[in-house]
C-alpha positions in Angstrom: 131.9 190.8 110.9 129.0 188.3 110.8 129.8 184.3 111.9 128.6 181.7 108.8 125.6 180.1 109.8 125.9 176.6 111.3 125.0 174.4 108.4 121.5 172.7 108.7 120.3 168.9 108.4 121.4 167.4 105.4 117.9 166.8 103.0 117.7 162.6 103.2 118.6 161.2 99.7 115.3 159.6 98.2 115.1 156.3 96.2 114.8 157.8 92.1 111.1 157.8 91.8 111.4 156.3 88.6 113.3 153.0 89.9 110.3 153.3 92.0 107.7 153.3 89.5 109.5 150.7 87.3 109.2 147.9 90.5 105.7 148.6 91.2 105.2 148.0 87.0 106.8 145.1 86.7 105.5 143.7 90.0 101.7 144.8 89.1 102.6 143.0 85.5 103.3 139.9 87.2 100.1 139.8 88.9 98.1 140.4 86.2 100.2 137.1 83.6 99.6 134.9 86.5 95.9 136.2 87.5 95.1 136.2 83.9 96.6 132.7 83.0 94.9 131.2 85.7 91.5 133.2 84.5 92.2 131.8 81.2 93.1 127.9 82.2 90.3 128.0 84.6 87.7 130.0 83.2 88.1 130.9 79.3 90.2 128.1 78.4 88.3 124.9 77.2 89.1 121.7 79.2 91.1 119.1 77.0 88.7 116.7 75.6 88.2 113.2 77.6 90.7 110.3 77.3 88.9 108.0 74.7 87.3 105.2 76.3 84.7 102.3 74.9 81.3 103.2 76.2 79.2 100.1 77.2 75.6 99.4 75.6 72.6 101.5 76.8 70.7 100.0 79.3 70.8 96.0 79.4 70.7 95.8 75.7 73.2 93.8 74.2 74.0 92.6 70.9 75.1 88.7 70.3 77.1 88.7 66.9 77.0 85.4 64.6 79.3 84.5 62.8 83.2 84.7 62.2 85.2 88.4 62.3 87.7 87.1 60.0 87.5 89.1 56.5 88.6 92.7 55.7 88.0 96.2 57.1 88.1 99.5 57.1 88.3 102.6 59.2 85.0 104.4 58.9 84.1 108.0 59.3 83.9 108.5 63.4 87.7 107.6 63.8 89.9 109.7 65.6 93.6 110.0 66.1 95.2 112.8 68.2 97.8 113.9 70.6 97.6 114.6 75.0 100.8 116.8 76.3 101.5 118.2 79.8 101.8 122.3 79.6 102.9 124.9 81.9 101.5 128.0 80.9 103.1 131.1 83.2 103.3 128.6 86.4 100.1 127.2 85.8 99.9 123.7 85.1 97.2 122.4 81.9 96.4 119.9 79.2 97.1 120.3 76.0 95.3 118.2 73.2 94.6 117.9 69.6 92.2 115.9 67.4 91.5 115.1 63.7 89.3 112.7 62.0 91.2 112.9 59.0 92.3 109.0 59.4 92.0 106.0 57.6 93.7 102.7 57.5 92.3 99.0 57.5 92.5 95.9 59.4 92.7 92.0 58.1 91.6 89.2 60.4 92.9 85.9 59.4 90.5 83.4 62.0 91.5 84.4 65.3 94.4 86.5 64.2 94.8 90.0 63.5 97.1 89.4 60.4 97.2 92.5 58.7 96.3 96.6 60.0 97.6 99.8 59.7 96.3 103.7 59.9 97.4 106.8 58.2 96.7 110.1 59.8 96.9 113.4 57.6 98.5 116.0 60.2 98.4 119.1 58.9 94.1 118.5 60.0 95.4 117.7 64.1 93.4 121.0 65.4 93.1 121.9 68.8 91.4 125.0 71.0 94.2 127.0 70.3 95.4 128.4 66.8 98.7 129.5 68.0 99.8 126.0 69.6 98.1 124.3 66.1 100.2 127.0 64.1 103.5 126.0 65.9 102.5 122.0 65.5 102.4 122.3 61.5 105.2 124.6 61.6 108.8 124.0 63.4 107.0 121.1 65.4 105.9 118.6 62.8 106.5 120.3 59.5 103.6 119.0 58.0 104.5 120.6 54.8 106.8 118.3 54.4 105.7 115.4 56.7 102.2 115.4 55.7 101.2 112.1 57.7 101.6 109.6 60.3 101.5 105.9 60.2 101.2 103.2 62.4 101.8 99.2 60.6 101.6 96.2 63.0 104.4 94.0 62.7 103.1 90.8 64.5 99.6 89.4 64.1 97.5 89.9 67.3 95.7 87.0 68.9 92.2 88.1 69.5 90.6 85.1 70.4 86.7 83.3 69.6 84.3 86.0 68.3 83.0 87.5 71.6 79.3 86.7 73.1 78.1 90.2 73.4 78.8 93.6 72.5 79.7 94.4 76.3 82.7 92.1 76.2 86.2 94.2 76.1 89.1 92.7 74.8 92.9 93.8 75.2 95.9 93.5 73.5 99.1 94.9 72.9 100.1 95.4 68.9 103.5 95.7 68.1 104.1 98.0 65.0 106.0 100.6 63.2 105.6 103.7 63.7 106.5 106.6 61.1 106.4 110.2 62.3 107.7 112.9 60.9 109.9 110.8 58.8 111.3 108.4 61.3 110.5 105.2 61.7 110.1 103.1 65.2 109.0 99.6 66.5 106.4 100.5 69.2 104.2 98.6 71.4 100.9 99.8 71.8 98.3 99.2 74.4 94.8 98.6 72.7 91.2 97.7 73.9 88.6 96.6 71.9 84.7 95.6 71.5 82.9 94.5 68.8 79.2 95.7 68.6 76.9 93.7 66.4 78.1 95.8 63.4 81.5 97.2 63.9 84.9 96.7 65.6 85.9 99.7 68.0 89.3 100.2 69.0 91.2 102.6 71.8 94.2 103.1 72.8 97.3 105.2 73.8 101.4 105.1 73.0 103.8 107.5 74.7 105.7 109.5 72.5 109.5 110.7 73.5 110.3 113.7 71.0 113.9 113.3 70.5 113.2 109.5 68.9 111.2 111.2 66.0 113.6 114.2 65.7 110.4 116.4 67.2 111.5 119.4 68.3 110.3 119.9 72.2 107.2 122.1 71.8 108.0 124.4 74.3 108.2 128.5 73.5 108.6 131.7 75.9 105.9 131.3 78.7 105.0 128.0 77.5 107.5 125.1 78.8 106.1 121.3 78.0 107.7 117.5 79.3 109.7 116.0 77.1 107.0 113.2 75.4 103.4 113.1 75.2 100.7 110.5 74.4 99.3 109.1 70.8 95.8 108.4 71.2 93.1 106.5 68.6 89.5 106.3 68.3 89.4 103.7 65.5 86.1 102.3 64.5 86.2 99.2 61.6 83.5 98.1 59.2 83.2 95.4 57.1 84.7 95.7 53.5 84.7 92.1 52.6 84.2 89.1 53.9 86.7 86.0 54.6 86.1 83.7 51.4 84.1 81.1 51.9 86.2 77.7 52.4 85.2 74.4 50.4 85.2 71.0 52.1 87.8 68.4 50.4 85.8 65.6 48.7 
C-alpha cells in the first residue's frame, strides 16, 4: 500500500489580470486629458484677446480739439462689447472670452454733462475661439432666442469736465446705470476711461457680473468648472451725429 504524496506549495493567488489592465487604462487615460489639456491651453488653444485699453497717439503727435463736445452721438462701427471668465479645464487653469461688434447705442452731452447714453448688444453675435463654449452661451447660458440683447442705460449724468487739451488726455469716471441681461434688470456702477481724439470719443471699461443676479445659469459643464461671476467689458467708440444747437444771446 502506497502513502499519499505530501501535498506541494500552494500556487500564489495572482491579482485578475483584467483589474490589472483596467488600472493601467484608466491611469494612462489620465495622463493623456491632463497632457493633452495642457497641450491644448498652451499650445493649440488661442490666448484670450487683451483687456481693452486706450492706446496713446503715435509718436509725439497730438491733436488739440476746438470747440465744445456737447451735442449728440453715436456708437460707430469699431465698438466692441464682450465678456472675460476664469476656466478650469481638466485642472488646468485659462481665460475664457468672447467678443462681438454687433453694438450700438448713443451718448448725449449736455455742456459738461453726460446727460443721456445707453448701448444695446445683440448676443446671439458674442463669438469666441471655441464653438462649443459659444453653443452653450446662446443655449442654456443666455438663451439668446429668447433674450436676444443686452442693455446698459445710465441713470445719473456723468460730469466730464472742460473739453480736454489734447488727445493724450484720459479721463475717468464711474456711470451709474441699469443694466438688463437676460431679462433682469440691475443698477450697476461701472468703471469707465475715456479720450477724445480730434474726431471721436473712445470709451473702456469693465463691470463684474455675479450670475445668480441675472438668473445666468453658472457656465460650468463636466470637465469644465468656472467662478461664480465674470467681467463685462466695452470698446465703445462715439462720433458726432449732431451738434448742440447753437444758443442766441438775449437782446
Amino acid at each position: 500500500m502506497t502513502e499519499p504524496e505530501a501535498p506541494g506549495p500552494r500556487p500564489r493567488r495572482r491579482r485578475p489580470r483584467l483589474l490589472v489592465v483596467l488600472i493601467g487604462a484608466v491611469v494612462v487615460l489620465a495622463i493623456l486629458v491632463v497632457g493633452g489639456t495642457a497641450l491644448y491651453i498652451n499650445v493649440i488653444k488661442k490666448d484670450a484677446p487683451e483687456e481693452f485699453s486706450l492706446a496713446q497717439p503715435g509718436g509725439s503727435e497730438t491733436v488739440a480739439p476746438t470747440g465744445s463736445l456737447a451735442g449728440s452721438w453715436a456708437i460707430a462701427p469699431g465698438s466692441e462689447v464682450g465678456y472675460r471668465v476664469k476656466e478650469n479645464l481638466f485642472g488646468q487653469d485659462t481665460t475664457a472670452a468672447g467678443r462681438t461688434k454687433q453694438v450700438s447705442g448713443s451718448l448725449t452731452i449736455d455742456g459738461s454733462r453726460a446727460s443721456k447714453a445707453s448701448f444695446t448688444v445683440q448676443m446671439a453675435t458674442v463669438t469666441s475661439d471655441e464653438s462649443r463654449r459659444d453653443s452653450q452661451f446662446r443655449g442654456r447660458i443666455m438663451d439668446t432666442d429668447t433674450f436676444p440683447t443686452a442693455t446698459f442705460t445710465l441713470a445719473e449724468p456723468v460730469d466730464i469736465g472742460a473739453v480736454p487739451t489734447d488727445s493724450k488726455t484720459t479721463r475717468a469716471v464711474t456711470a451709474k446705470g441699469d443694466l438688463t441681461l437676460r431679462g433682469k434688470t440691475r443698477r450697476v456702477t461701472m468703471t469707465l476711461q475715456s479720450r477724445w481724439d480730434g474726431t471721436s470719443i473712445r470709451t473702456v471699461g469693465q463691470l463684474p457680473i455675479v450670475f445668480a443676479d441675472y438668473d445666468v445659469p453658472n457656465p460650468s459643464f463636466p470637465g469644465v468648472s468656472t467662478e461664480d461671476h465674470g467681467i463685462m467689458e466695452v470698446s465703445l467708440i462715439f462720433t458726432r451725429s449732431a451738434a448742440a444747437p447753437a444758443t442766441t444771446a438775449s437782446p
